[in-house]
C-alpha positions as a printed Julia matrix, in Angstrom:
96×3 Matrix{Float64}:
   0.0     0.0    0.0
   1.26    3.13  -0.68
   0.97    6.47   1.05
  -1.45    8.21  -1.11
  -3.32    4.88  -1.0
  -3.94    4.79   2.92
  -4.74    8.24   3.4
  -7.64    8.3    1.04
  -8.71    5.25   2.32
  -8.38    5.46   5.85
  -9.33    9.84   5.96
 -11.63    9.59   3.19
  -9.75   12.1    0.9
  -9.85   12.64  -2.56
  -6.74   12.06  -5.0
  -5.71   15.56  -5.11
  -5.56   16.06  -1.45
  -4.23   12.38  -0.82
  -1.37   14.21  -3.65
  -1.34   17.54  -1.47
   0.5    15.08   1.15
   2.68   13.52  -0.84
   4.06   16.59  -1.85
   4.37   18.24   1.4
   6.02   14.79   2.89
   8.52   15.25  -0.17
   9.69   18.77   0.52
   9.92   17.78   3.91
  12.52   15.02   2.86
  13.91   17.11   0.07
  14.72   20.08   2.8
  15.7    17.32   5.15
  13.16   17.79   7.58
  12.16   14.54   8.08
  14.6    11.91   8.12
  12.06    8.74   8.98
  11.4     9.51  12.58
   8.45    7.75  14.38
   7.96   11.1   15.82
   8.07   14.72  15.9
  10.81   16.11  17.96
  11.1    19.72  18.74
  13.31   20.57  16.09
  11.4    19.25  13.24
   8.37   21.7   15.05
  10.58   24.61  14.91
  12.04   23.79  11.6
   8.17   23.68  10.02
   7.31   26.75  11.96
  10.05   28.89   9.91
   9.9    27.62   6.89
   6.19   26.74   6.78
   4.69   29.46   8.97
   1.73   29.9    7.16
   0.7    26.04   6.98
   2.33   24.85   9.61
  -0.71   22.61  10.88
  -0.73   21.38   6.74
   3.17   19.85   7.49
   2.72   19.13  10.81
  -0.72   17.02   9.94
   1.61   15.29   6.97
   4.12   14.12   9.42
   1.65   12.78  12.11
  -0.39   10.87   9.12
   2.67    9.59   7.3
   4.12    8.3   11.18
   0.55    6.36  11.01
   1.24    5.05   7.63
   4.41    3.64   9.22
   2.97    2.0   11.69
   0.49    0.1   10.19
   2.78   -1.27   7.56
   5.33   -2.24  10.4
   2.27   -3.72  12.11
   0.97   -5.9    9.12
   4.77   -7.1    8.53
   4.89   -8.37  12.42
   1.44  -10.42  11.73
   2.71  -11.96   8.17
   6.39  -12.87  10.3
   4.32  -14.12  12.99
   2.09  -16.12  10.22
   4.86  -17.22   8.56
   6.66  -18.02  12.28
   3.58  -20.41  13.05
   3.09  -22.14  10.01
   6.55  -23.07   9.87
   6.2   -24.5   13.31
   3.11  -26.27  12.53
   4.98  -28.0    9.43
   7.35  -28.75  11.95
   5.35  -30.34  14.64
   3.26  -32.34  12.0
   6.71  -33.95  10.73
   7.6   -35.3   14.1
């Protein structure tokens, strides 16, 4: 799943907006803003508010959504290792 993908899907946003983010979350990474964090320290706060004073919330709002997206692909990895994990032990069990 991509980026794009999850927010319209889990914000119920159109394309263009679901777009809007992407390109905010890339001029963040562009400027170096955001280097993959799973949060937003201080410094990325101040950062935004200077360079981004009047949409601040806009960057800030990318950040905290793209942090989700993270998180839920870390989360779905864990359940397909874990999957994966007991299946292998099953085969294993049935074979002795």
């Amino acid at each position: 799943m991509k980026f794009k993908d999850f927010l319209m899907k889990e914000y119920q946003i159109g394309e263009k907006s679901a777009r809007d983010y992407e390109g905010r979350l890339n001029g963040l990474i562009n400027k170096g803003i955001y280097k993959g964090e799973s949060q937003i320290t201080n410094i990325m706060r101040e950062t935004i508010e200077k360079e981004f004073s009047k949409s601040e919330a806009h960057y800030l709002l990318t950040i905290e959504r793209y942090i989700a997206f993270q998180e839920r692909i870390l989360k779905k990895r864990e359940k397909l290792i874990i999957s994966y994990s007991l299946m292998r032990l099953g085969t294993i069990l049935c074979k002795t």
